[in-house]
C-alpha positions in Angstrom: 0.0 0.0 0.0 0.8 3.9 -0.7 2.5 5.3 2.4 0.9 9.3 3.3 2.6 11.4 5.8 1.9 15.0 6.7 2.2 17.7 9.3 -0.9 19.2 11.0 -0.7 21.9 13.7 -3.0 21.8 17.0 -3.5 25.9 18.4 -5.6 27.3 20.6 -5.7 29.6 23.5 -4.1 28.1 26.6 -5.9 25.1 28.7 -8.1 24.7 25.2 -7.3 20.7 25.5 -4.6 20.8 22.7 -1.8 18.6 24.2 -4.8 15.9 25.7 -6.4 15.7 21.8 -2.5 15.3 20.7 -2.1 12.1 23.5 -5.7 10.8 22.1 -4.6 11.0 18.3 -1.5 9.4 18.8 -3.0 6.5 21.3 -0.9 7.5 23.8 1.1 10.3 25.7 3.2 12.5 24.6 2.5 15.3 26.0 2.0 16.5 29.6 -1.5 17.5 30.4 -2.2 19.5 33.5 -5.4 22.0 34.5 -2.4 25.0 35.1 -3.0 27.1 32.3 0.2 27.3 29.4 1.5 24.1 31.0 2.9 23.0 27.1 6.2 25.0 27.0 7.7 24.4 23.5 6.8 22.7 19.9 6.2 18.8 20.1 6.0 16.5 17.6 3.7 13.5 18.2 3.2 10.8 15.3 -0.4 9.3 15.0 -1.2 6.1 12.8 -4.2 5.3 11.2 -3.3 1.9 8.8 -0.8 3.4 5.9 -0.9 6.9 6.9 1.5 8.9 9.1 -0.3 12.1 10.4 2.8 14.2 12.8 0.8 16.5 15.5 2.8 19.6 16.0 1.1 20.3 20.0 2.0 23.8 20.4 2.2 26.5 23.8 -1.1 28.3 23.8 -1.3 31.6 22.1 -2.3 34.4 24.6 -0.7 38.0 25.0 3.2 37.6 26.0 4.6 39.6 29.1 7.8 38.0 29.7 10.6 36.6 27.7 9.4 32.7 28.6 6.0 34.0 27.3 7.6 35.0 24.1 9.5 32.5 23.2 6.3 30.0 23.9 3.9 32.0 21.5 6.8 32.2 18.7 7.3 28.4 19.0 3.3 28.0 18.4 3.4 30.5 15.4 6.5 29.3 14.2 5.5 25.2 14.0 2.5 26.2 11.1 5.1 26.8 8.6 5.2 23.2 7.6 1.7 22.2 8.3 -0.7 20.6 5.9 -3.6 21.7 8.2 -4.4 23.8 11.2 -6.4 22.4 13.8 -7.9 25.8 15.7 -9.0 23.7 19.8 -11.4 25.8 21.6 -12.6 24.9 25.0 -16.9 24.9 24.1 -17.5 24.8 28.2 -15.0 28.3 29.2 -16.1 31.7 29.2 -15.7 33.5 25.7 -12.6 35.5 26.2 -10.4 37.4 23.8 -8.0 34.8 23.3 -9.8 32.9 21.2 -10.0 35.8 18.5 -6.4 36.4 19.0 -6.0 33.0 17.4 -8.1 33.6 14.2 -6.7 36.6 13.7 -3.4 35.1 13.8 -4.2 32.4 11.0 -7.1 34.4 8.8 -4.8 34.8 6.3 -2.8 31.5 6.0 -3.3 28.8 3.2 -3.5 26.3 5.3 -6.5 24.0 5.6 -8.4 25.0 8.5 -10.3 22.9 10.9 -12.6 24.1 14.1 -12.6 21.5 17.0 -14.7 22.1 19.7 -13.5 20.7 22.6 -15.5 19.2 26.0 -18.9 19.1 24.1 -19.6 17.1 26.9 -20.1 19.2 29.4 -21.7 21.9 26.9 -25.5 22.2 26.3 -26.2 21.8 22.8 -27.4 24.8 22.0 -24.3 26.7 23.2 -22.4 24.5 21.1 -24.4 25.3 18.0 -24.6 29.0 19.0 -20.3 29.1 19.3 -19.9 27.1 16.1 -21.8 29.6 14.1 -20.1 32.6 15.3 -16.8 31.3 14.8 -17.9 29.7 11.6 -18.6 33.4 10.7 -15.3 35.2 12.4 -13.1 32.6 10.2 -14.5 30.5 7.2 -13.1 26.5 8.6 -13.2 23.8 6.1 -15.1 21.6 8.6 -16.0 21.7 12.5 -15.7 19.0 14.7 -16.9 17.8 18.2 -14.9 16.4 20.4 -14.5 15.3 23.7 -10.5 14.5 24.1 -10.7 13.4 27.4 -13.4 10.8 26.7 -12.2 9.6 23.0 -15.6 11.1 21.8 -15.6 12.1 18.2 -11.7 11.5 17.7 -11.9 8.5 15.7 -13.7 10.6 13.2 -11.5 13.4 13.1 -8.3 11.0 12.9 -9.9 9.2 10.0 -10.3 12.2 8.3 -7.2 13.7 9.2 -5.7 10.7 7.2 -7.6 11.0 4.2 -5.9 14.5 3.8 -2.3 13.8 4.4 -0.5 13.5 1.0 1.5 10.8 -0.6 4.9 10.3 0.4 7.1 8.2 2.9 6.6 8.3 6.7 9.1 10.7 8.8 9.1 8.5 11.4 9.9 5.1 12.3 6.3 3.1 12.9 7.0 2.6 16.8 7.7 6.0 17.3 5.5 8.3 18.6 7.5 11.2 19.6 10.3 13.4 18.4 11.0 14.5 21.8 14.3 12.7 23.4 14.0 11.1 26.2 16.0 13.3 28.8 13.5 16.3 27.9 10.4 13.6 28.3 11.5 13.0 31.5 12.0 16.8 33.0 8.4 17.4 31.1 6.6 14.0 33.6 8.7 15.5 36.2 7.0 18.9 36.0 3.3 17.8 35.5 3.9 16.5 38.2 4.9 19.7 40.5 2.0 21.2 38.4 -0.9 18.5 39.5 0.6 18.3 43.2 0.9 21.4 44.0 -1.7 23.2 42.2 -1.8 26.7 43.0 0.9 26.7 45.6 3.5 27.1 43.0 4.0 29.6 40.4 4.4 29.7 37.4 7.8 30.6 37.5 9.2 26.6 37.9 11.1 24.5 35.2 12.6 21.1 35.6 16.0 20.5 34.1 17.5 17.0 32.8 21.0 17.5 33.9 22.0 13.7 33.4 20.7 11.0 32.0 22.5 7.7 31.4 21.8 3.8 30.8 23.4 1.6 33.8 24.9 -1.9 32.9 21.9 -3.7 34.2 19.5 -1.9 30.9 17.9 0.5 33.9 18.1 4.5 33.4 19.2 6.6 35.4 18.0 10.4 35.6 19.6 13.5 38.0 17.3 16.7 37.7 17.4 20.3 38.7 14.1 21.7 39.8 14.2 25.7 39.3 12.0 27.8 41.4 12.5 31.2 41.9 12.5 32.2 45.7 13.0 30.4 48.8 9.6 30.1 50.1 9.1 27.7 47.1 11.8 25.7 47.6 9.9 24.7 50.8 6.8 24.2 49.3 8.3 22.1 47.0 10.1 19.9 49.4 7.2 19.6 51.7 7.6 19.0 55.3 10.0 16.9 56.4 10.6 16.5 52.8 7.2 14.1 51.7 6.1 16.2 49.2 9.4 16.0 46.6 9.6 12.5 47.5 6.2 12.2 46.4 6.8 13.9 43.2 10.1 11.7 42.8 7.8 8.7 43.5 4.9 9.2 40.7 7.2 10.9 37.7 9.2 7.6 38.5 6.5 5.5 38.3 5.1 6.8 35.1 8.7 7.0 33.6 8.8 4.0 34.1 6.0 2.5 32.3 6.3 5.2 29.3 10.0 3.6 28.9 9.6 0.5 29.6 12.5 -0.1 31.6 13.3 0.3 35.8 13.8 4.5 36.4 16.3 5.8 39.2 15.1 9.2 39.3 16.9 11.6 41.8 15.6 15.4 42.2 17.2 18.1 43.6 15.9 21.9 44.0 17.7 24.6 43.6 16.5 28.2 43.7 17.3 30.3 40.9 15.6 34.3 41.1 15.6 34.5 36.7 16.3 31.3 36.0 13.7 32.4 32.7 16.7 35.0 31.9 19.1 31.7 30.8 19.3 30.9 27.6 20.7 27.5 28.1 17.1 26.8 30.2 15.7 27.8 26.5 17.6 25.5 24.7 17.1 23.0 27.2 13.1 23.4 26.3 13.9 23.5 22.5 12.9 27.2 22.8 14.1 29.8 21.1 15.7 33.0 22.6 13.3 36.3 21.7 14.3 39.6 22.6 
């Protein structure tokens, strides 16, 4: 059979389900979900297959109005990755507020060749209606090619958009090998599942301003890996919160990013973290390049 292969680019405004519709396509994850808004940091490739077709998800930061450098770089990565895409896949979040964020988006793609696709996301916990309503007026901001439903937590209505997905990619051999699902390397994989994690723990405790560095990663004789990382915070007070009393909570942290390193590599993880704090640790530009960021001025 023909091998396809294409590129198609997943934006949004932040926390519009972009990197959970990215996991769903590709069957598993790839990308670190949490409910703290702008939690994707960077471009990410993940490969979905549907028989004889490769279809490469570019997951990209939300696009929202950038304050800081780090904000910067994240919505130049997201504008930067449609260069090469075969189609734009616009997420909006059917069950938030309408907010200004959303038109920032069109805006920023009205004018693009691109192939254009709405997807509503969480039509399950939208009235029907409202869902009608907000496809209609976005159908009339920005002419789409098609608008989809989805549920990307659920599965719902994915299938559908996959298949067609694949229908569209052109001819032409796959990028990837078949068994992989990611161009992300494994040492940035792991500081990503590391900071979900101190994103889903600690919820609002801790700022924004928190990265997680790989600073070694290395195979042991026995086929284990073992991984040493640097978590950045930028005062004092988080450092504690991070460690938790007596210590618990960064062991807890250790304990779950372990465990689902684990299973994601399929191989025994020594993970050992260490936090360290760092007032503009977002003013480095080896943290960038670390992230596969770029450095904007």
């Amino acid at each position: 059979m023909t091998q396809r292969c294409g590129f198609v680019a997943v934006v949004g405004a932040p926390n519009a389900g972009k990197s959970t519709l990215v996991n769903a396509l590709v069957g598993q994850k790839v990308a670190i979900v949490s409910p703290k808004a702008q939690t994707t940091r960077t471009r990410l490739m993940g490969v979905a297959m549907e028989g004889e077709t490769q279809i490469v998800l570019i997951d990209t930061p939300g696009i929202f109005a950038p304050a800081r450098r780090l904000d910067r770089a994240m919505v130049a990565a997201a504008w930067g990755s449609l260069e090469q895409a075969e189609a734009i896949l616009v997420m909006v979040d059917a069950a938030a507020k309408p907010t200004g964020r959303v038109e920032r988006v069109l805006d920023g793609i009205a004018n693009r060749p691109e192939k254009k696709y709405l997807i509503l996301n969480k039509v399950d916990l939208t009235r029907k209606d409202k869902l009608l309503t907000l496809a209609t007026d976005l159908n009339a901001k920005l002419t789409f090619d098609e608008t989809f439903f989805i549920a990307a937590s659920s599965g719902d209505g994915v299938p559908e958009l996959k298949a067609h997905l694949a229908g569209m990619m052109p001819e032409g051999p796959w990028h990837f090998p078949e068994d992989e699902v990611s161009d992300a390397p494994e040492r940035m994989l792991a500081a990503e599942i590391t900071r979900e994690q101190l994103y889903r723990q600690l919820h609002e405790e801790l700022p924004y301003q928190s990265t997680v560095e790989t600073e070694l990663f290395r195979m042991r004789p026995d086929g284990s890996a073992e991984i040493h990382q640097q978590i950045y915070v930028a005062r004092d007070n988080q450092r504690a919160i991070v460690l938790g009393k007596g210590g618990a909570r960064i062991k807890e942290i250790g304990a779950r990013a372990r465990a689902e390193l684990t299973e994601l590599m399929g191989r025994k993880v020594h993970l050992f973290l260490h936090v360290k704090v760092k007032e503009n640790w977002d003013e480095d530009r080896s943290v960038y390049r670390d992230m596969g960021l770029d450095w904007v001025d």
